[in-house]
C-alpha positions as CSV (number, residue, x, y, z in Angstrom):
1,X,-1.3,-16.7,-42.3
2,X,1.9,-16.3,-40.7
3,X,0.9,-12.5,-38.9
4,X,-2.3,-14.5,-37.7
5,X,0.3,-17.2,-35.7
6,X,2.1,-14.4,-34.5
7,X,-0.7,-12.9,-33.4
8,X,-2.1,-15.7,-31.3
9,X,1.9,-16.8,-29.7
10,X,2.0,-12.7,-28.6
11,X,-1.8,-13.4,-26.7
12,X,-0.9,-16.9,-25.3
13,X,2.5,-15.1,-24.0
14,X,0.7,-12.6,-22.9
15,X,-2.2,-14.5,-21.2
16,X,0.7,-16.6,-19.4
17,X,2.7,-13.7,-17.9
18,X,-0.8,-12.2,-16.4
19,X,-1.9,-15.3,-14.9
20,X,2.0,-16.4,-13.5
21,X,2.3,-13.3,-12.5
22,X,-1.1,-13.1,-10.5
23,X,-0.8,-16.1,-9.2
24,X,2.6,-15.3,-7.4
25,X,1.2,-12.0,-6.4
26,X,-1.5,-13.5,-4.6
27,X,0.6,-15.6,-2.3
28,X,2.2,-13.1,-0.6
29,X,1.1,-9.6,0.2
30,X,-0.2,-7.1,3.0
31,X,-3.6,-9.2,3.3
32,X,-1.8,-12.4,4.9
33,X,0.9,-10.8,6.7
34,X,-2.2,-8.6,8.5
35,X,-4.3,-11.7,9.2
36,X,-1.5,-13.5,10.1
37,X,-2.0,-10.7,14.0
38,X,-5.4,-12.3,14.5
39,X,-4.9,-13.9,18.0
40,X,-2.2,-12.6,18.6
41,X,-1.8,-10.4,21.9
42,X,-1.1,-6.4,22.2
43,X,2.3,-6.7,24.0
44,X,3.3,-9.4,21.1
45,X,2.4,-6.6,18.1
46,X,4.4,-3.6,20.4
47,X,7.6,-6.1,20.5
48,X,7.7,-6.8,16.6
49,X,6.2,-3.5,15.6
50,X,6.9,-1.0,18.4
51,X,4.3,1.6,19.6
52,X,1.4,2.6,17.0
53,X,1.7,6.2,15.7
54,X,-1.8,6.5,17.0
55,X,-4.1,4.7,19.1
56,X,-8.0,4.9,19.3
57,X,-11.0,3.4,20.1
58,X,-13.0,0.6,18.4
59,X,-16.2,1.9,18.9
60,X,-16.8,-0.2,22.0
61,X,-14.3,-1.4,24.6
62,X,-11.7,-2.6,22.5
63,X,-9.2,0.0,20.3
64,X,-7.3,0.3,17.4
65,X,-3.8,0.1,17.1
66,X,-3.0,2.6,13.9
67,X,0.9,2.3,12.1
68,X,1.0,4.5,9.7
69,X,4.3,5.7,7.2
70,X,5.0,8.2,4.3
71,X,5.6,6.1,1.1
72,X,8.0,8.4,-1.1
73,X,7.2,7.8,-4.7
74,X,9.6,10.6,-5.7
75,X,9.6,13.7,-7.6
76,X,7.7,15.4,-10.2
77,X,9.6,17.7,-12.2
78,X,9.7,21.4,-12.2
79,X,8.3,22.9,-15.1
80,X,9.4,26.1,-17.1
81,X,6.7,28.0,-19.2
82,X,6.3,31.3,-21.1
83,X,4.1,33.8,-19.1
84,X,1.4,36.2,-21.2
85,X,4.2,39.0,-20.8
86,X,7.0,38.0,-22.6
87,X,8.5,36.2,-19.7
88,X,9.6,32.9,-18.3
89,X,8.1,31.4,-15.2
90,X,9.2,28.2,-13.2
91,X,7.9,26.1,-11.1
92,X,10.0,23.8,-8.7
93,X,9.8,20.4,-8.2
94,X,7.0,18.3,-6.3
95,X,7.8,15.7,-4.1
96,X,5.2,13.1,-4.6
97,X,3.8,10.1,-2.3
98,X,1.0,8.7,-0.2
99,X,0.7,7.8,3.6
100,X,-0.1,4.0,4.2
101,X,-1.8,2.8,7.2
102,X,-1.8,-0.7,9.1
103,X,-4.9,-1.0,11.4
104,X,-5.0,-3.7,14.2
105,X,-8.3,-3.8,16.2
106,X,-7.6,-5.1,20.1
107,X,-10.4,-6.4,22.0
108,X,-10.9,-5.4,25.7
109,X,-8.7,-8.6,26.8
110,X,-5.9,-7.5,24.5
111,X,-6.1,-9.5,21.8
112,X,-6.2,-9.1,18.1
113,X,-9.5,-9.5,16.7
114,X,-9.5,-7.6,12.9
115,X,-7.2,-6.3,10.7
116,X,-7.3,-3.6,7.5
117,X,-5.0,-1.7,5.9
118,X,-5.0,1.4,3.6
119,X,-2.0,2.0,1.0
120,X,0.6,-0.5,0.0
């Protein structure tokens, strides 16, 4: 009876850090800092962000305002293996990461309209 009590206290633990912790995850996060540009003017992202890596257009007469960085999420290792002749190859290390990307969609008037974002 006793590994059945310890059973259920691990779960109910369990079930309590997953629902803490995606509570406080979902207060905070990319999604409301990017909504929070929605009115806001071009000139007013440029001063807090400075200039887009790249600009283009919306589609129609508006644009897109793109900020993208390089996320370093560090190294892999090298790896050292016997070849089919007797020998010993190596391979040198990878540097490993992804490129994220902040998108701000200006109308015509210059004025944020949209958000989205790739990459966190």
């Amino acid at each position: 009876m006793g590994a059945i009590k310890c059973k259920i206290w691990y779960v109910a633990r369990l079930l309590a850090m997953i629902i803490i912790c995606g509570y406080f995850c979902s207060c905070e996060g990319p999604s409301k800092a990017m909504a929070s540009w929605v009115g806001h003017t071009r000139q007013e992202i440029y001063q807090s962000l400075g200039p887009p890596s790249r600009v283009t257009t919306d589609g129609g007469s508006g644009t897109i305002l793109i900020y993208e960085s390089y996320v370093n999420t560090g190294q892999q290792a090298g790896q050292v293996y016997n070849n089919g002749y007797g020998g010993v190859n190596y391979t040198s290390p990878q540097n490993t990461g992804y490129t994220r990307s902040r998108m701000f969609y200006v109308n015509s008037s210059g004025v944020i309209y949209s958000w989205r974002w790739q990459g966190l």
